[in-house]
N, CA, C and O atoms as a Tripos MOL2 file, in Angstrom:
@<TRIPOS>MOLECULE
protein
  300   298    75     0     0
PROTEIN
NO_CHARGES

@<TRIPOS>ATOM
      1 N          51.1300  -56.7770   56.6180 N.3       1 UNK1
      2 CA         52.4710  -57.1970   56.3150 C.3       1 UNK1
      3 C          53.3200  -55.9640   56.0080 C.2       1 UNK1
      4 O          52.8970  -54.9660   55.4240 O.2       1 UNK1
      5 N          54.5830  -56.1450   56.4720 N.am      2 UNK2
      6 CA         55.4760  -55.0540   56.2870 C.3       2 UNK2
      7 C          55.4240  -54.7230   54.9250 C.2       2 UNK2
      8 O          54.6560  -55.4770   54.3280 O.2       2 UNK2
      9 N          56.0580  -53.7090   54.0640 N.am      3 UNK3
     10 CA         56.0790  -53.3100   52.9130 C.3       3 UNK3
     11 C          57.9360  -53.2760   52.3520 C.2       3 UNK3
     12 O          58.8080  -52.5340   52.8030 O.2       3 UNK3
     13 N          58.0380  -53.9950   51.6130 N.am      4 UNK4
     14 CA         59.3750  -54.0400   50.8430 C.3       4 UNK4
     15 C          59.4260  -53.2860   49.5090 C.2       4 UNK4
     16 O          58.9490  -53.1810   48.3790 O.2       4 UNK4
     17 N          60.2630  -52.8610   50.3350 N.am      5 UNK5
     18 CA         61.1580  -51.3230   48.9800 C.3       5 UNK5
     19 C          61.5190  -52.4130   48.0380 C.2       5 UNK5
     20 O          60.8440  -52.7110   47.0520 O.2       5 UNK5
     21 N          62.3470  -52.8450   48.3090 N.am      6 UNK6
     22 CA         63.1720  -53.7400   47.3240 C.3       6 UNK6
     23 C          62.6140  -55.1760   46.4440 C.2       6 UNK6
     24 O          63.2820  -55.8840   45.6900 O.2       6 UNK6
     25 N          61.4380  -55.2920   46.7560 N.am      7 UNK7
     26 CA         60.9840  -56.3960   45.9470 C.3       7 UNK7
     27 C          59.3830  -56.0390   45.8450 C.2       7 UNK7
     28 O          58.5530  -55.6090   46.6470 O.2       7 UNK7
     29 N          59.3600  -56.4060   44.5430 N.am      8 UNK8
     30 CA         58.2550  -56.2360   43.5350 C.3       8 UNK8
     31 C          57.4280  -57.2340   42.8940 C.2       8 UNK8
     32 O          57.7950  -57.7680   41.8480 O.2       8 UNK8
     33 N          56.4120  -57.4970   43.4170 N.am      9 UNK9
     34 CA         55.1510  -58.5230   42.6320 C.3       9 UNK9
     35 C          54.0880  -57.8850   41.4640 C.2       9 UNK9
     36 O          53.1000  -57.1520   41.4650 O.2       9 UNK9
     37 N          54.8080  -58.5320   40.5950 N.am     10 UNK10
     38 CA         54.0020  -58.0680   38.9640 C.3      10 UNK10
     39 C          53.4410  -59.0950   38.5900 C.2      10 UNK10
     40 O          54.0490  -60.1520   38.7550 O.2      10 UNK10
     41 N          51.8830  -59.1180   37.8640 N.am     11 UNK11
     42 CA         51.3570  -60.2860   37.2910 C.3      11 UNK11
     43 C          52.4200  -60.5730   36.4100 C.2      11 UNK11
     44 O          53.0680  -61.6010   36.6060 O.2      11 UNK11
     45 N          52.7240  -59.7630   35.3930 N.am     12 UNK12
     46 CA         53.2910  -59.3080   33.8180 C.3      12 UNK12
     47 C          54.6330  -59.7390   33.9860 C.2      12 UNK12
     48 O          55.2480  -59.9580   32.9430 O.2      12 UNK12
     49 N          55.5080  -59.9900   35.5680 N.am     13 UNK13
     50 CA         56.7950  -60.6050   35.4660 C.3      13 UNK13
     51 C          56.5270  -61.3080   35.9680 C.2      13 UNK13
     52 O          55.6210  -61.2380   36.7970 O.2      13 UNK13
     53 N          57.4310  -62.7060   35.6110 N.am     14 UNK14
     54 CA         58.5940  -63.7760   36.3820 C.3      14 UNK14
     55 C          56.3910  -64.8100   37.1940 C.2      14 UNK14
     56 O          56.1550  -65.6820   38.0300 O.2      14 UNK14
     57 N          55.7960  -64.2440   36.5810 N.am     15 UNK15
     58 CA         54.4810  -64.9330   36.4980 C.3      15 UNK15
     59 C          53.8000  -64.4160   37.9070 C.2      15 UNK15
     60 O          52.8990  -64.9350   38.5660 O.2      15 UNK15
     61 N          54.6400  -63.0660   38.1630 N.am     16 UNK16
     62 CA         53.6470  -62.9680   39.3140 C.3      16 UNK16
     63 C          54.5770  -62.9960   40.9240 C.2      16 UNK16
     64 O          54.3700  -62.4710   42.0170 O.2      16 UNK16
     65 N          55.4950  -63.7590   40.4570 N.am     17 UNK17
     66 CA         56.5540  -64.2560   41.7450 C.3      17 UNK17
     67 C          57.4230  -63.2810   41.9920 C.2      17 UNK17
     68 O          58.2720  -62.8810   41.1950 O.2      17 UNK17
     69 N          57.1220  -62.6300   43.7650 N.am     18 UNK18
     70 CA         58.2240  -61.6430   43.8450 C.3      18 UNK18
     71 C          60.0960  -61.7290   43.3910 C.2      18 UNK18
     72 O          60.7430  -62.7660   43.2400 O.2      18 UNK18
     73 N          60.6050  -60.3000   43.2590 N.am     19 UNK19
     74 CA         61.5900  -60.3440   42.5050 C.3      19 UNK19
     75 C          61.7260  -59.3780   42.8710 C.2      19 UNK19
     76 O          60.8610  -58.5040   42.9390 O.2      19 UNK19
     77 N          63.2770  -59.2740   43.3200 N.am     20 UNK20
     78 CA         63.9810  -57.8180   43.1310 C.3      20 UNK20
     79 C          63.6890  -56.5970   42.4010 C.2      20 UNK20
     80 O          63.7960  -56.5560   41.1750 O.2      20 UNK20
     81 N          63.4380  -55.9100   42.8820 N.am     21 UNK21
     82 CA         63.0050  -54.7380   42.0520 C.3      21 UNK21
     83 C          63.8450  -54.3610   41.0010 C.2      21 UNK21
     84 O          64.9750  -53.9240   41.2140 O.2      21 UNK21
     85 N          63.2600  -54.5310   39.6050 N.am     22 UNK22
     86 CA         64.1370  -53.5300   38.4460 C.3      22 UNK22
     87 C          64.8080  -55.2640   37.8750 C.2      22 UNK22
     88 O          65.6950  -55.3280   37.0240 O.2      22 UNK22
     89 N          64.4140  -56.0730   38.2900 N.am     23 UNK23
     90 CA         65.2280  -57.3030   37.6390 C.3      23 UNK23
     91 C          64.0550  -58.6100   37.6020 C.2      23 UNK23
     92 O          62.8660  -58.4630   37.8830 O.2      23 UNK23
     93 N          64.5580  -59.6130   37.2790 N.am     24 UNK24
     94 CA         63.5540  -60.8880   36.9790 C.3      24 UNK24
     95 C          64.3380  -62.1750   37.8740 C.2      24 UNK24
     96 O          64.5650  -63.2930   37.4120 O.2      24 UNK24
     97 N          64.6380  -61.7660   39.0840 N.am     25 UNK25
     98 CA         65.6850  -62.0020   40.0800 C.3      25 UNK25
     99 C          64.4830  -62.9380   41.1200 C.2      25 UNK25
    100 O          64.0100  -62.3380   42.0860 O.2      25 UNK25
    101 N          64.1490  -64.0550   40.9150 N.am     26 UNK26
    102 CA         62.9150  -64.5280   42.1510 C.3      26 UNK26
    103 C          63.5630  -64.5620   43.1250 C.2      26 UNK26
    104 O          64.7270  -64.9550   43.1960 O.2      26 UNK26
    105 N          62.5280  -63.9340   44.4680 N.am     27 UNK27
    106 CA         62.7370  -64.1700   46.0130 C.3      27 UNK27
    107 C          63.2300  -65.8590   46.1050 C.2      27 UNK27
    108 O          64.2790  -66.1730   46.6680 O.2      27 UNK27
    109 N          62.4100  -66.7620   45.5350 N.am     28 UNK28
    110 CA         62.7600  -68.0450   45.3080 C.3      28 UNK28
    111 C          63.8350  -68.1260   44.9820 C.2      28 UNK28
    112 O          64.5920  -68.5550   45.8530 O.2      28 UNK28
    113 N          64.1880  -67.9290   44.2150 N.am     29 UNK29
    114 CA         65.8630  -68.0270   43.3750 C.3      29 UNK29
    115 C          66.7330  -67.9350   44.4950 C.2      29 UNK29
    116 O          67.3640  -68.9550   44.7710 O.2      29 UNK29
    117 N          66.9190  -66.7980   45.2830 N.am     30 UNK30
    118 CA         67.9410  -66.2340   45.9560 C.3      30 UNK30
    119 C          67.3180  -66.8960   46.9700 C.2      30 UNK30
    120 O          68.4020  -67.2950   47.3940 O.2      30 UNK30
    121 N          66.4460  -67.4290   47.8350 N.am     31 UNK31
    122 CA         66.5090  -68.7220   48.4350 C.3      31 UNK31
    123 C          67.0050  -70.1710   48.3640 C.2      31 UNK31
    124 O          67.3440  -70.9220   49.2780 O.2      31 UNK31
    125 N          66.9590  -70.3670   47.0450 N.am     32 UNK32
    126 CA         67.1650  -71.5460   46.4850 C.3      32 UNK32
    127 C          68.6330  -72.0750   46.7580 C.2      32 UNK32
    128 O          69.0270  -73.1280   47.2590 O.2      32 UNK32
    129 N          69.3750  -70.8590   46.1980 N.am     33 UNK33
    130 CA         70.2120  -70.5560   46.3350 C.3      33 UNK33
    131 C          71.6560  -70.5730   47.5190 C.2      33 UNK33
    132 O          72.8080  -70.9680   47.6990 O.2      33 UNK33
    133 N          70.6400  -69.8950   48.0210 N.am     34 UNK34
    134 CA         71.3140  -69.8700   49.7840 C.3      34 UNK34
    135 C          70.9680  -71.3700   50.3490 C.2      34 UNK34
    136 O          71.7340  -71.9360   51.1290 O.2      34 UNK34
    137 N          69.8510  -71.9140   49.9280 N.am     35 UNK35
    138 CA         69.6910  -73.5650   50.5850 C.3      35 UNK35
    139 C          70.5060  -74.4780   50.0540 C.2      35 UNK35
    140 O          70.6380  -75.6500   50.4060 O.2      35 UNK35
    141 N          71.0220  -73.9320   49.2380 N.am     36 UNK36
    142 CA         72.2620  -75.0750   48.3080 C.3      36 UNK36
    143 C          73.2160  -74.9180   48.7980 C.2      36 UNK36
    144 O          73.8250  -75.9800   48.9240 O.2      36 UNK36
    145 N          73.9970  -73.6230   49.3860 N.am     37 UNK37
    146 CA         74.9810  -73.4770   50.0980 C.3      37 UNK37
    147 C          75.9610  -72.4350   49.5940 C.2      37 UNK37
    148 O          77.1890  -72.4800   49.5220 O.2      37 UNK37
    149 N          74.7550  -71.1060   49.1320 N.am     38 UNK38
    150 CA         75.8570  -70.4360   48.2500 C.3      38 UNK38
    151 C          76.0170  -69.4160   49.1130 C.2      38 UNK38
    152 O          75.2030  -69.3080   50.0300 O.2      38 UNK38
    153 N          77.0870  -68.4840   48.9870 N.am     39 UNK39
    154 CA         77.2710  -67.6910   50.0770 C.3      39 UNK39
    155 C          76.4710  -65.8540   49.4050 C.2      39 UNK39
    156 O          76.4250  -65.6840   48.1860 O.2      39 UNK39
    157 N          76.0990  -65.0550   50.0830 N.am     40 UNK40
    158 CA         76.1070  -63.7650   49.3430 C.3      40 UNK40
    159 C          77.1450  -63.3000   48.4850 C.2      40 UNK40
    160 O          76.8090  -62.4340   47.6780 O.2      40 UNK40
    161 N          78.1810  -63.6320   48.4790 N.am     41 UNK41
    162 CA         78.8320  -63.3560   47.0960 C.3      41 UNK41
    163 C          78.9240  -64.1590   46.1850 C.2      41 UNK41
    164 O          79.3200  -63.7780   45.0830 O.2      41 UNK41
    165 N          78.5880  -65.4500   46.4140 N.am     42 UNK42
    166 CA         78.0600  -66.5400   45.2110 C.3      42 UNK42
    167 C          76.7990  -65.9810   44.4830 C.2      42 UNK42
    168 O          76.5980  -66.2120   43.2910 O.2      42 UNK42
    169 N          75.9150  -65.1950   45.2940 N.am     43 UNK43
    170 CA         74.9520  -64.9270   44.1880 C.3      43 UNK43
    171 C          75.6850  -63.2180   43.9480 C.2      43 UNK43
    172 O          75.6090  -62.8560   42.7740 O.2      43 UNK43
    173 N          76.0190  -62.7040   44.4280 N.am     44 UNK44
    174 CA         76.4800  -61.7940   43.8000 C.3      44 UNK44
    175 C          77.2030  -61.5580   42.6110 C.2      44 UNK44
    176 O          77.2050  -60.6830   41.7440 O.2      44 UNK44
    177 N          78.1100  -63.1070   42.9400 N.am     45 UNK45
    178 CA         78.8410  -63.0370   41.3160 C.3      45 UNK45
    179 C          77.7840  -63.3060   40.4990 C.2      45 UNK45
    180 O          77.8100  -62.4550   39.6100 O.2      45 UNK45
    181 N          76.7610  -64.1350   40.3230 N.am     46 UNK46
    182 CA         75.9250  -64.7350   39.8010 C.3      46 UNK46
    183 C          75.7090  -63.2170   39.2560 C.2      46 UNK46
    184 O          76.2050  -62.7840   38.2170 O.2      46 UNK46
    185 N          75.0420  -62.6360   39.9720 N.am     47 UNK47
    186 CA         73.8830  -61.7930   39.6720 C.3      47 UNK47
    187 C          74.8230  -60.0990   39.7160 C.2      47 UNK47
    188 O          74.5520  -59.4320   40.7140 O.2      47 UNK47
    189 N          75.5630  -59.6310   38.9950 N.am     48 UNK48
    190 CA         76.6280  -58.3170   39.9010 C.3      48 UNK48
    191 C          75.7300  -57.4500   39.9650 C.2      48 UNK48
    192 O          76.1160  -56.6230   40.7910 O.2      48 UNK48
    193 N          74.3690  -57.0510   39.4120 N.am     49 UNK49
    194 CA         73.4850  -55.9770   39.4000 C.3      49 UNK49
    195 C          72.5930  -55.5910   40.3390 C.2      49 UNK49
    196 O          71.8720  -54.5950   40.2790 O.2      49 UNK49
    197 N          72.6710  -56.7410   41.5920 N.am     50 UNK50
    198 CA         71.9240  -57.0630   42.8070 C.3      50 UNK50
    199 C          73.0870  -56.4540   43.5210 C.2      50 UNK50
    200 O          74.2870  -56.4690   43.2500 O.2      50 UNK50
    201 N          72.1010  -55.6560   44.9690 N.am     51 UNK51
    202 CA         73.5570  -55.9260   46.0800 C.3      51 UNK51
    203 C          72.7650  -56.7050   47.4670 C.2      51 UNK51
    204 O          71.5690  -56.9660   47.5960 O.2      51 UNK51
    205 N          74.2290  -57.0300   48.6900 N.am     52 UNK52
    206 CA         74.1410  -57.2240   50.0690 C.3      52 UNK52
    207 C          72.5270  -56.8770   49.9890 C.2      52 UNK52
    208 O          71.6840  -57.7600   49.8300 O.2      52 UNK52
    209 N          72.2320  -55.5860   50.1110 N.am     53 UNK53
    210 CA         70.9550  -55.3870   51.2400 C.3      53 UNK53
    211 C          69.6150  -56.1320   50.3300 C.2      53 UNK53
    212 O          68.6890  -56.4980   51.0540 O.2      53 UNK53
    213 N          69.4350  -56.3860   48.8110 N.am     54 UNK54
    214 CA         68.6990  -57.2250   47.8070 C.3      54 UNK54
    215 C          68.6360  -58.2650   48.4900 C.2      54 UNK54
    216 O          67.4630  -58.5450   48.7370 O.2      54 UNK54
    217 N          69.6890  -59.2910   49.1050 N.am     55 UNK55
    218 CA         69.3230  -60.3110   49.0970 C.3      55 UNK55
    219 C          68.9150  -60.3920   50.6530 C.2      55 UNK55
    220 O          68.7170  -61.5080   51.1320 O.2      55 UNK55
    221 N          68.7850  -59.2550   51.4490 N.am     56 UNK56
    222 CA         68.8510  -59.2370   53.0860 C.3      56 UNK56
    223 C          67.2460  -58.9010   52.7260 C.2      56 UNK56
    224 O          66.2880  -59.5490   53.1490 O.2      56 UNK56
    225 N          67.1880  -57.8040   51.8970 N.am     57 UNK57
    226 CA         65.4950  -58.2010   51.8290 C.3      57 UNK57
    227 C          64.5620  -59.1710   51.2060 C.2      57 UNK57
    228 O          63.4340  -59.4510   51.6110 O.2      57 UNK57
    229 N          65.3850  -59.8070   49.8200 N.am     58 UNK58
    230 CA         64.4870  -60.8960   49.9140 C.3      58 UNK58
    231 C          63.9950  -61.9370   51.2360 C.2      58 UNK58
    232 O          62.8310  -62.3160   51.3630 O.2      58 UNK58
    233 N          65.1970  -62.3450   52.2530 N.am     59 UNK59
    234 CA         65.3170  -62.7910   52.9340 C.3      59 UNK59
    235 C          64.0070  -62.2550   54.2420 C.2      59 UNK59
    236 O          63.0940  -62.8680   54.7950 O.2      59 UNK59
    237 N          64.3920  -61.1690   54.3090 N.am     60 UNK60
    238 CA         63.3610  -60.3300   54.9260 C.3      60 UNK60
    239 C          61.5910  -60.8210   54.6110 C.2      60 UNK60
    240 O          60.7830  -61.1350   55.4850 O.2      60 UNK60
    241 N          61.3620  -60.7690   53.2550 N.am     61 UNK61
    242 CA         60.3270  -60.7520   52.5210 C.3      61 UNK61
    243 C          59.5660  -61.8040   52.6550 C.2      61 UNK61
    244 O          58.3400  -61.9140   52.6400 O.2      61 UNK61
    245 N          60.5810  -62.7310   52.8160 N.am     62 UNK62
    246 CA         60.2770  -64.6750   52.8930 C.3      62 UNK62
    247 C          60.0330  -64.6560   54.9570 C.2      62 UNK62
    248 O          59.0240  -65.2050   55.4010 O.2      62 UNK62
    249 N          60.5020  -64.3490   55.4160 N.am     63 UNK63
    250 CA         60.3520  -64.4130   56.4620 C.3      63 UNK63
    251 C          59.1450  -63.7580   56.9350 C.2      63 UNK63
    252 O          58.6290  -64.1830   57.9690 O.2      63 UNK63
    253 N          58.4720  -62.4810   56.1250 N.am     64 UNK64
    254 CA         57.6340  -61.9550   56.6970 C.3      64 UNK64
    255 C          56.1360  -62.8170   55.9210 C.2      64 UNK64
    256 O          55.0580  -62.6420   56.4890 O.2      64 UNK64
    257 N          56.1660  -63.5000   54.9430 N.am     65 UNK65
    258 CA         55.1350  -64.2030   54.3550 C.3      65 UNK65
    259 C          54.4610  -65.2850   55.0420 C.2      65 UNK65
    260 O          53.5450  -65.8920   54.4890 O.2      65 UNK65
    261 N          56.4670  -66.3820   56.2530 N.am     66 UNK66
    262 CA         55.8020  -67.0940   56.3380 C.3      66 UNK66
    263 C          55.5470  -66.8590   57.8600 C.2      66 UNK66
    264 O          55.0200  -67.7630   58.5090 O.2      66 UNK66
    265 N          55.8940  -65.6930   58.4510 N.am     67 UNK67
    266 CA         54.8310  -65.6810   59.7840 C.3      67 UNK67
    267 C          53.7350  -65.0490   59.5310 C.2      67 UNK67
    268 O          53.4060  -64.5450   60.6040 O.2      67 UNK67
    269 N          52.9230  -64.7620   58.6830 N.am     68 UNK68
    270 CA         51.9830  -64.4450   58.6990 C.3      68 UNK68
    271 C          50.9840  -65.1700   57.9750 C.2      68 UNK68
    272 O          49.8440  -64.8280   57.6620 O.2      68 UNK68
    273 N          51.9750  -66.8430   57.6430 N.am     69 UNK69
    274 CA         51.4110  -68.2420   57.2210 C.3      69 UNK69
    275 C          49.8900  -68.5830   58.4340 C.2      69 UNK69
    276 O          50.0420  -68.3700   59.6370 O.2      69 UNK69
    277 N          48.8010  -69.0050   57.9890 N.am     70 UNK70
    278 CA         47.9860  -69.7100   58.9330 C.3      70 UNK70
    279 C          47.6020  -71.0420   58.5570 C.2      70 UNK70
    280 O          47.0670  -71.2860   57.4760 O.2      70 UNK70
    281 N          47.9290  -72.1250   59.6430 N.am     71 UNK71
    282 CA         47.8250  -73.3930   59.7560 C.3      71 UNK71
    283 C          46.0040  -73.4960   60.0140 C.2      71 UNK71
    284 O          45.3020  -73.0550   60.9240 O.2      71 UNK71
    285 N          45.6340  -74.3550   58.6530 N.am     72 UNK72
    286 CA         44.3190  -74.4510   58.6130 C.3      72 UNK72
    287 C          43.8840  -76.0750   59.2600 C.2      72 UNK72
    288 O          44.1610  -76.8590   58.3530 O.2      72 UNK72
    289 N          43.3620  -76.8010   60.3740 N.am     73 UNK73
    290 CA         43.2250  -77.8490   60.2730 C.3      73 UNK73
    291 C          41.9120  -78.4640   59.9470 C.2      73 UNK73
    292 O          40.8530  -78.2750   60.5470 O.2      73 UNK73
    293 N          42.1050  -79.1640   58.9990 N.am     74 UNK74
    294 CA         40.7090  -79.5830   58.0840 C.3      74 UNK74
    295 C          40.1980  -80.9420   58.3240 C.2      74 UNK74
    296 O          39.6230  -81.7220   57.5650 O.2      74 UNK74
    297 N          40.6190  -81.0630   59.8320 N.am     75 UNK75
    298 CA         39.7940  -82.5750   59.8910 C.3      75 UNK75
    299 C          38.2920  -82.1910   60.6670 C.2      75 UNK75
    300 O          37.4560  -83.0730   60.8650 O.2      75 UNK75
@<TRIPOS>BOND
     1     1     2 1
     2     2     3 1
     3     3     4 2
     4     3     5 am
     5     5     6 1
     6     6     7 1
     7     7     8 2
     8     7     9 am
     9     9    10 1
    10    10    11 1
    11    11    12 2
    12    11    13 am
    13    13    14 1
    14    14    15 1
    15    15    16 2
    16    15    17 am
    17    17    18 1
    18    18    19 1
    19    19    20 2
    20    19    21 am
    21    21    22 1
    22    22    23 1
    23    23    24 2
    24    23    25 am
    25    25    26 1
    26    26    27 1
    27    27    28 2
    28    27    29 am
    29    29    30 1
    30    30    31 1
    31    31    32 2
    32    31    33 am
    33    33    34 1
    34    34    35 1
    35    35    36 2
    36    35    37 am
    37    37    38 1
    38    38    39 1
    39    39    40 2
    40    39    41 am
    41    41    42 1
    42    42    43 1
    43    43    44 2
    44    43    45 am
    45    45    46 1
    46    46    47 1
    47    47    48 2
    48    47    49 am
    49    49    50 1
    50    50    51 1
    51    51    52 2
    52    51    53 am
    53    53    54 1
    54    54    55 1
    55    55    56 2
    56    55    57 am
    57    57    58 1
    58    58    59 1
    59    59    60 2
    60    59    61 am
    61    61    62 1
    62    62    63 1
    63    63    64 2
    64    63    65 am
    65    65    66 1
    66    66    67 1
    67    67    68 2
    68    67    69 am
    69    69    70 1
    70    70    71 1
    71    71    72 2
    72    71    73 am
    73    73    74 1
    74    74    75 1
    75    75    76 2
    76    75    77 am
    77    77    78 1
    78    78    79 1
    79    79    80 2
    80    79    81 am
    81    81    82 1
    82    82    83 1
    83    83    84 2
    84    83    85 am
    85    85    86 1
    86    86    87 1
    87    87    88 2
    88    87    89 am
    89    89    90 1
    90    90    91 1
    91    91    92 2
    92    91    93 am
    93    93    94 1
    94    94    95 1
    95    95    96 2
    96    95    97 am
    97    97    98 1
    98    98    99 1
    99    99   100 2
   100    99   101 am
   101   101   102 1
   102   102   103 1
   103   103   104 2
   104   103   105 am
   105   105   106 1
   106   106   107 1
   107   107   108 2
   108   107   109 am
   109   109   110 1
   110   110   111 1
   111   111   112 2
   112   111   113 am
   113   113   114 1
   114   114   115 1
   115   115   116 2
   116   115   117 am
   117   117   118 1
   118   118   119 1
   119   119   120 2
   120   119   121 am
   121   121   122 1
   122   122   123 1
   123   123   124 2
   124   123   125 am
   125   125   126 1
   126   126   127 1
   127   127   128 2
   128   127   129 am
   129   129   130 1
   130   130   131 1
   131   131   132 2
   132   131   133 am
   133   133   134 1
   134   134   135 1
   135   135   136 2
   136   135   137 am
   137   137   138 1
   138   138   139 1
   139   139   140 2
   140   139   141 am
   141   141   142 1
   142   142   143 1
   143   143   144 2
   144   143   145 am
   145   145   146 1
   146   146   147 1
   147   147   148 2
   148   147   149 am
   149   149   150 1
   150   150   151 1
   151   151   152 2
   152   151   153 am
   153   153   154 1
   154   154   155 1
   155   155   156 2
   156   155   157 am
   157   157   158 1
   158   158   159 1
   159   159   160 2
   160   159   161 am
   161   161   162 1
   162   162   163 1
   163   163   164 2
   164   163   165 am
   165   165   166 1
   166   166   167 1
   167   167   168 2
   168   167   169 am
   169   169   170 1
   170   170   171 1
   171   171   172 2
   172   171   173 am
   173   173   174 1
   174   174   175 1
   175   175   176 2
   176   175   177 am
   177   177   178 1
   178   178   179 1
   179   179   180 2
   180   179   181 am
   181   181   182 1
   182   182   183 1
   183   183   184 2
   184   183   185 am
   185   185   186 1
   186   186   187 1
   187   187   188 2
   188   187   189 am
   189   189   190 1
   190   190   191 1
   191   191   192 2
   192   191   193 am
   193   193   194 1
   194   194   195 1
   195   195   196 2
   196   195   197 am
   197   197   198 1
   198   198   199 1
   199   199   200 2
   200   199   201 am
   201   201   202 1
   202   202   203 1
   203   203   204 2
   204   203   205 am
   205   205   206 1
   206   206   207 1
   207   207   208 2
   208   207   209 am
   209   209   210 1
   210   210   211 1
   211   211   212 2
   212   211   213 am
   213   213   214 1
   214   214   215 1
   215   215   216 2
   216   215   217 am
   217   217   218 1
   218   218   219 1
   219   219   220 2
   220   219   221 am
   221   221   222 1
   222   222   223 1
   223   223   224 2
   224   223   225 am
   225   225   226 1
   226   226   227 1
   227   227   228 2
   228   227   229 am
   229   229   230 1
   230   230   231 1
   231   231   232 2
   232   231   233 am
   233   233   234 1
   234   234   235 1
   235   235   236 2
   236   235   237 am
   237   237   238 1
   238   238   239 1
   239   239   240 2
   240   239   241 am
   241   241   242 1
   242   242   243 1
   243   243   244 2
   244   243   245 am
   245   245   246 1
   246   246   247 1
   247   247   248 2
   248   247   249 am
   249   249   250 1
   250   250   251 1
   251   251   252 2
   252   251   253 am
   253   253   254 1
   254   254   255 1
   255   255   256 2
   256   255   257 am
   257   257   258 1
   258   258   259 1
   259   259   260 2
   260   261   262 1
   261   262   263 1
   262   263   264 2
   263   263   265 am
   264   265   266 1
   265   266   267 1
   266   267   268 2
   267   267   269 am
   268   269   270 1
   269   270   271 1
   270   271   272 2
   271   271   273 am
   272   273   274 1
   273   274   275 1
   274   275   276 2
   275   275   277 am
   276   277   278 1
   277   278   279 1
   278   279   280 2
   279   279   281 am
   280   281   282 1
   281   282   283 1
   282   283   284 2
   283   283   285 am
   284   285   286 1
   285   286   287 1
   286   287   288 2
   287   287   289 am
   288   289   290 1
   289   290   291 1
   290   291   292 2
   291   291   293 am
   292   293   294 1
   293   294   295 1
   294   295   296 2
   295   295   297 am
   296   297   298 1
   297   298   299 1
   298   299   300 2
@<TRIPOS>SUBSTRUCTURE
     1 UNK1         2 RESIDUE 1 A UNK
     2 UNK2         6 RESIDUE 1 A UNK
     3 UNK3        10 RESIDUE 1 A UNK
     4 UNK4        14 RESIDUE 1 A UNK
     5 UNK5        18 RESIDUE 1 A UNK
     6 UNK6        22 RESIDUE 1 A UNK
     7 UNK7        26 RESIDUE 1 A UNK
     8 UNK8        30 RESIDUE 1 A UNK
     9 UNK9        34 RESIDUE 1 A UNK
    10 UNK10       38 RESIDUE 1 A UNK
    11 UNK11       42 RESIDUE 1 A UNK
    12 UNK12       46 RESIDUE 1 A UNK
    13 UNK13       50 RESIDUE 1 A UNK
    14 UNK14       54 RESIDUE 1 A UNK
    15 UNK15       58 RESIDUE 1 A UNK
    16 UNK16       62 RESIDUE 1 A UNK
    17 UNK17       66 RESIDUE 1 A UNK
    18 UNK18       70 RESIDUE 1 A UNK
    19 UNK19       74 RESIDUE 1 A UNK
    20 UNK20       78 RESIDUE 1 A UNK
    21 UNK21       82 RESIDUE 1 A UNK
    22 UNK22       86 RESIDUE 1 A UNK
    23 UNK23       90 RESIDUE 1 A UNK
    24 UNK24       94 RESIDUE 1 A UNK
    25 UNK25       98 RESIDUE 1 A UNK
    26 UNK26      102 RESIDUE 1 A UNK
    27 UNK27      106 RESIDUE 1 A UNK
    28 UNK28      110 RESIDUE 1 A UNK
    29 UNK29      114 RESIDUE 1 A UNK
    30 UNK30      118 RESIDUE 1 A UNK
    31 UNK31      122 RESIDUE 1 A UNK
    32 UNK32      126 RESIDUE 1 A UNK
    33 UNK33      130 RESIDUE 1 A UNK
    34 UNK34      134 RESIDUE 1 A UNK
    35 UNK35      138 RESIDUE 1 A UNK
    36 UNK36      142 RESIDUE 1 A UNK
    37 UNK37      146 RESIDUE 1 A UNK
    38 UNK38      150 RESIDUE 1 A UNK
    39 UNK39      154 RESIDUE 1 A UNK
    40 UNK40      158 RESIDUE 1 A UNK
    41 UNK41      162 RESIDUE 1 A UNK
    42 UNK42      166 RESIDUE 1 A UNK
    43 UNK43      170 RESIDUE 1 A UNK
    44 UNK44      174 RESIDUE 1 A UNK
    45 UNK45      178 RESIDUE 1 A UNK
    46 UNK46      182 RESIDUE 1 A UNK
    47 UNK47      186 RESIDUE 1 A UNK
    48 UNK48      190 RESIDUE 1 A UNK
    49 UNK49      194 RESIDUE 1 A UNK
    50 UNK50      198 RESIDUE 1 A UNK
    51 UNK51      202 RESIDUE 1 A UNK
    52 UNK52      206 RESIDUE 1 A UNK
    53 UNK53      210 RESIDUE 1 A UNK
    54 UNK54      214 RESIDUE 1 A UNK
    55 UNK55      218 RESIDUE 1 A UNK
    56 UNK56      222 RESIDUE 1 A UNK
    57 UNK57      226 RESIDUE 1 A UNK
    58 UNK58      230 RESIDUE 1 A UNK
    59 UNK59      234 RESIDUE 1 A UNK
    60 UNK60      238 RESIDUE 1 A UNK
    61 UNK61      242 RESIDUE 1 A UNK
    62 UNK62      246 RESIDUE 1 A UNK
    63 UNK63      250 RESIDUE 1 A UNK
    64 UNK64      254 RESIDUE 1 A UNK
    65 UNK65      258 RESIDUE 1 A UNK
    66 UNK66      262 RESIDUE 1 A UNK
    67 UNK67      266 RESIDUE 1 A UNK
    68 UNK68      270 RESIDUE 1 A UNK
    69 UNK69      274 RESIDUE 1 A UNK
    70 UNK70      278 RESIDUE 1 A UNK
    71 UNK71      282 RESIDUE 1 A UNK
    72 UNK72      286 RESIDUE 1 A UNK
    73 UNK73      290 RESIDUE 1 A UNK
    74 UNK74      294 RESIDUE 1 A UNK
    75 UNK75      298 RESIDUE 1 A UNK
């Protein structure tokens, strides 16, 4: 899997769940987010300590997890 500068998996934070580097910001969150209908400067206001390319790599990050998802069939 590619390697992201910008987001960071710590047991010791946010329980483990990647996050913006330097913040307690979940990849989830800023998905969540965007599925509700917020725009990048909706979380920007949210969040002013994040920028543009933060949430282009969470985005990044989520995309690279789930192609490298494998469909197990267990019948």
């Amino acid at each position: 899997m590619k390697s992201h500068d910008r987001i960071s998996v710590n047991p010791g934070i946010m329980l483990g769940k990647p996050v913006i580097k330097g913040t307690r910001i979940t990849v989830e969150h800023i998905l969540k987010s965007l599925s509700e209908g917020a725009t990048f400067e909706d979380i920007l206001e949210m969040h002013p300590h994040i920028t543009n390319e933060d949430i282009k790599a969470a985005l990044a990050y989520a995309f690279d997890v789930l192609s490298h998802e494998e469909i197990v069939d267990v019948e």
